[in-house]
C-alpha positions, 0 to 999 in steps of 0.5 A: 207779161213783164219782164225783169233782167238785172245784172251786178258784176264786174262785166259792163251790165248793158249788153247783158241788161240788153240781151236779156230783155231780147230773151224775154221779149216773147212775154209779150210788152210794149215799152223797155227800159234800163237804168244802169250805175256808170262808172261815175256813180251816175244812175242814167235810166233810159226807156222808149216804147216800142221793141228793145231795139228802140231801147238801144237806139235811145240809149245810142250815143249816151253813158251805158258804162258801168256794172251794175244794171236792171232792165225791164220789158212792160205790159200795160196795166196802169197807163197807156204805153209811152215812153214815161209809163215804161219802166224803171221809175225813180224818185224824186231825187233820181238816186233809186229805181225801181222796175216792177211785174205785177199790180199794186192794188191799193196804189191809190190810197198810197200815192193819196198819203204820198202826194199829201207829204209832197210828193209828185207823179210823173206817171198814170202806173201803179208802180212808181207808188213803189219808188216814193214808198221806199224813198219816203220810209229811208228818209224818215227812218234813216235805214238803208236801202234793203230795209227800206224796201222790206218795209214798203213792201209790208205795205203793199197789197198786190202781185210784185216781182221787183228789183231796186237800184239805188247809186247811194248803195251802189254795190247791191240790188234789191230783189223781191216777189210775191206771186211774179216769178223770179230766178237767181242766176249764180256766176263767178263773182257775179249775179243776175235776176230775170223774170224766168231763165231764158236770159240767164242760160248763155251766163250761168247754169246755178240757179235759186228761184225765189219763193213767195214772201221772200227778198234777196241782196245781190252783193258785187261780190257775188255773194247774196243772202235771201230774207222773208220780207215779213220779219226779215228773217234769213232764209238758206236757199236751195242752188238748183241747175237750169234746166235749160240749154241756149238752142232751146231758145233760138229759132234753129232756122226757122223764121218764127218761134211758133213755126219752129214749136210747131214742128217740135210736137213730135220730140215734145209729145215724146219727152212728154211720155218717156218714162211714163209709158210702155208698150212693151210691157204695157204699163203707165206711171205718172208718179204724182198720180201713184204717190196718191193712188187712193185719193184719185180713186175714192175722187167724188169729184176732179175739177180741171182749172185754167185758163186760155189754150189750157182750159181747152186742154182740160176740157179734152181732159175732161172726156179723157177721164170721164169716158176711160176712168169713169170719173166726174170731172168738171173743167172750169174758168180759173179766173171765174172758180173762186167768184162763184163759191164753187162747192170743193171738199177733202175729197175732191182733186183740183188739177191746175194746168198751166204752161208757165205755172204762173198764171195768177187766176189758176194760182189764186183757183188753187189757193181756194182749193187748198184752202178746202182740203182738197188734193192739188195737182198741177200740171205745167211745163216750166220747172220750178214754177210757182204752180209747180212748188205750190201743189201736192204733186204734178207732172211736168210736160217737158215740152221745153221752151215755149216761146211764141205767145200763141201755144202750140206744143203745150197743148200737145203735151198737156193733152198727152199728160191728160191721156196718160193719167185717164188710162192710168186712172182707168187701170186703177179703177179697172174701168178698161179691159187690157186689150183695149188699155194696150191698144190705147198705150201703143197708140199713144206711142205712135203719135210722134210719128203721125204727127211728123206725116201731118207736117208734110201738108204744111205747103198744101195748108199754106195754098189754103191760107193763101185763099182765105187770108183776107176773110174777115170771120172764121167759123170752126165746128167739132164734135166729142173729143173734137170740140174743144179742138175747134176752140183751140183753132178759132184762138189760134186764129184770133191770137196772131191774125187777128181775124174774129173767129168762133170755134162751135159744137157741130150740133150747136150751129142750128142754134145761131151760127148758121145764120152767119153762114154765106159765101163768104164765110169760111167754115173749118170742120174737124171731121175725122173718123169718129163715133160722130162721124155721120153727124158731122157729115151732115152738119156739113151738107148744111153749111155747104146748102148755105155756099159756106166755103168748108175746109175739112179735116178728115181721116186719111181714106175718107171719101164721103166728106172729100166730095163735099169741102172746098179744101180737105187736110187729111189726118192718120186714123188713131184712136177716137180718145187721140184725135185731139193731138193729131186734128189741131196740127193742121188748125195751128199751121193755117193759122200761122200761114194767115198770120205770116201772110197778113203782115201780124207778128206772128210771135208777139200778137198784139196786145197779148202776153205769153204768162199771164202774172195779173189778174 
């Protein structure tokens, strides 16, 4: 989604403004601007489509002095990408400019009233309503900038994170949100605003993230007050430490984000469960889930929102606590929850999972849910998040960083915080006798290390993208616990190679698939060592009596299945509730090596951005 980066100081605000942006560029965008105050008291706005490095070059050779700036990556809504929808937008006399994430909803019945009053648009966006908005209340109630921008955001219906610049009052930067995310950064004698904290972490470590409702002046000085946008009044904020370090978000040698992400499962699943698990002692703890014991056990009903890679994540999920807690759980769209009246009550849970913990359809599923008494839990890996803030309790997954659009690490350890809390549900509910419940804990242990075996196939998967990168169609098959995992594969596919795939239930093939089938249709089948096992064996002998071209992940041993694939990947065994964790690792390196080989931007796929803050 869009990006936001804004700088005032007494430091030149381009190379900051600038770098900034490059931090964010992982959101996903196609179009960058910056508009800065230079030492003359000029406010030059320079903005290009395509990638900062575009940016920078238009810039090249004109005025980028000054201190004060903002900057912004955009992620078409309203408008086609070009140079004139790409953020900032100014008015009329070019003395204020705005940069905006989000949508205004009722942009069109305000750009009709303005256009009424004279005013003229040079842009198909939503958001230059924003910057005549604020123009026109200044002139009429002759208030100054901060006010004038409170009032236009009284007026607005929609998401925003905006920050507003104006060379009238320049030793300020307004800021403000409502459902986009936005930090504060605090350093010596001066300030920033970023969408997140990626370009913050080489500057400052105090940080103070804005809450819903809420605006700030950013002063040269480097003081700052916080007011609630609706009655202006003042708001204490509370100055947090940045959880987060500047080699997190550098590729450490690797050629891309994902790749290096790939790789970082192993120490990602272990942060993800230190603390929260013993084997020794043969315990699980997730506080959130303690702190409402009684709640999770008297359950009718526990209903998983999210969306993309995360409501893959929720529907393993799903089998976790239902085969091990013996909980009804229904996993749901977040973007479809609230359109269909679903029945939600005070004694049902509703967990959100989402990686940044800002995905406006999963926040507006929990606004539903809170709104019916029910208990809110969420479950997200960035700190501070609006999802994080807005539930009853939670757990972070500590994955660190994620910066590749296409999730790989955040599906780990979302599955591995899933399996934490279905064996401690199933303790409390005494639903698992204690042999099997430490089989269960030591296993889950000793996945980083079989995740670390799997990676040395990397070279072997990458021969096997080599062979099928030029296929048109994909087609992935699972059963049980694994079928989710043949959605999060053809995802993966489709995300960064572009090449249409479809993940199936095994089962489900006959019912339609199989008609796709020829020699030329790679069929990916996850077929490790299961309950499933002898199933899955034969929809395989189907797909290859139609010459489907089968890829097989299998469990180490298997021999039954190696006679039959063209390519078998092979697994460690662990435990069938586990297989997820360890069958996508090798789904998300072939996908990579597709990606890599068929020329697509493998961090930044088209099209596609890493939160989504719109609905």
């Amino acid at each position: 989604m869009c990006g936001i980066v804004g700088y005032i100081g007494k430091k030149q605000a381009f190379p900051i403004v600038i770098n900034g942006l490059k931090r964010l560029e992982y959101r996903g965008y196609d179009s960058a601007g910056i508009a800065l105050l230079s030492a003359d008291n000029q406010l030059n706005i320079y903005k290009k489509k395509g990638k900062v490095k575009a940016l920078e070059d238009t810039a090249d050779g004109n005025d980028i002095s000054g201190t004060v700036g903002i900057g912004h990556t955009r992620w078409a809504t309203h408008g086609e990408a070009n140079d004139t929808n790409a953020h900032p937008h100014f008015n009329t006399n070019g003395d204020i400019a705005v940069i905006h994430n989000g949508i205004i909803e009722n942009y069109y019945s305000l750009k009709t009233e303005l256009q009424e009053r004279g005013y003229q648009f040079r842009s198909e966006t939503d958001t230059e309503v924003l910057v005549h908005l604020i123009d026109e209340i200044k002139k009429n109630v002759q208030c100054s900038l901060e006010e004038a921008v409170r009032l236009a955001l009284n007026e607005v219906v929609g998401a925003y994170a905006i920050v507003v610049i104006s060379k009238n009052e320049p030793d300020k930067l307004i800021a403000a949100k409502l459902s986009s995310p936005m930090v504060l950064g605090i350093g010596d004698d001066e300030l920033f605003v970023a969408s997140d904290g990626s370009p913050l972490v080489e500057h400052t470590k105090k940080v103070t993230y804005l809450s819903d409702g809420q605006m700030a002046v950013l002063h040269m000085s480097g003081a700052f007050e916080v007011k609630f946008i609706k009655d202006n009044s003042v708001h204490i904020p509370y100055i947090d430490e940045l959880q987060l370090k500047l080699e997190q978000i550098e590729k450490g040698g690797f050629e891309h984000f994902m790749m290096k992400e790939i790789h970082e499962q192993p120490l990602a699943i272990k942060n993800s469960i230190r603390g929260r698990i013993d084997s020794q002692q043969f315990w699980v703890n997730l506080g959130g889930v303690r702190e409402h014991e009684a709640r999770f056990k008297n359950a009718q009903k526990i209903t998983i929102v999210a969306c993309g890679t995360s409501w893959h994540s929720g529907l393993i999920g799903e089998y976790l606590i239902e085969d091990l807690a013996r909980i009804n759980v229904e996993v749901e769209y977040a973007s479809e929850f609230r359109y269909r009246n679903p029945v939600i009550t005070e004694n049902d849970v509703v967990i959100a999972i989402s990686q940044s913990g800002e995905t406006a359809d999963t926040k507006a599923a929990l606004e539903l849910a809170k709104s019916k008494g029910a208990l809110t839990y969420g479950i997200c890996n960035v700190v501070g998040s609006n999802i994080s803030r807005m539930t009853d309790a939670g757990s972070y997954t500590h994955a660190g960083p994620e910066i590749g659009v296409a999730s790989t690490k955040a599906f780990t350890t979302q599955v591995s915080i899933l399996a934490l809390m279905a064996l401690q549900l199933a303790e409390i509910k005494g639903t698992l006798s204690q042999t099997k419940f430490n089989q269960y804990i030591s296993e889950l242990e000793a996945l980083p290390a079989k995740i670390e075996h799997i990676l040395k196939a990397n070279s072997y998967i990458e021969k096997i993208a080599e062979t099928f990168q030029h296929a048109t169609n994909f087609l992935y098959l699972g059963r049980g616990y694994n079928f989710p995992v043949a959605l999060e594969g053809a995802l993966k596919l489709k995300e960064i190679s572009y090449i249409h795939a479809e993940g199936y239930p095994a089962a489900e093939m006959k019912h339609g698939p199989i008609a796709l089938i020829d020699e030329n249709m790679p069929v990916v089948v996850l077929a490790p060592h299961t309950q499933h096992y002898e199933k899955v064996l034969s929809n395989i002998e189907e797909v290859k009596t139609r010459k489907g071209r089968i890829i097989a992940v299998v469990t180490e041993g298997d021999t039954e299945i190696s006679k039959l694939a063209e390519y078998v990947i092979r697994i460690p065994a662990t435990e069938e509730p586990f297989t997820p964790i360890l069958s996508v690792i090798p789904l998300q390196l072939l996908a990579y090596h597709i990606a890599v080989m068929r020329g697509c931007d493998v961090d930044q796929p088209r099209n596609l951005a890493k939160s989504v803050t719109v609905e």
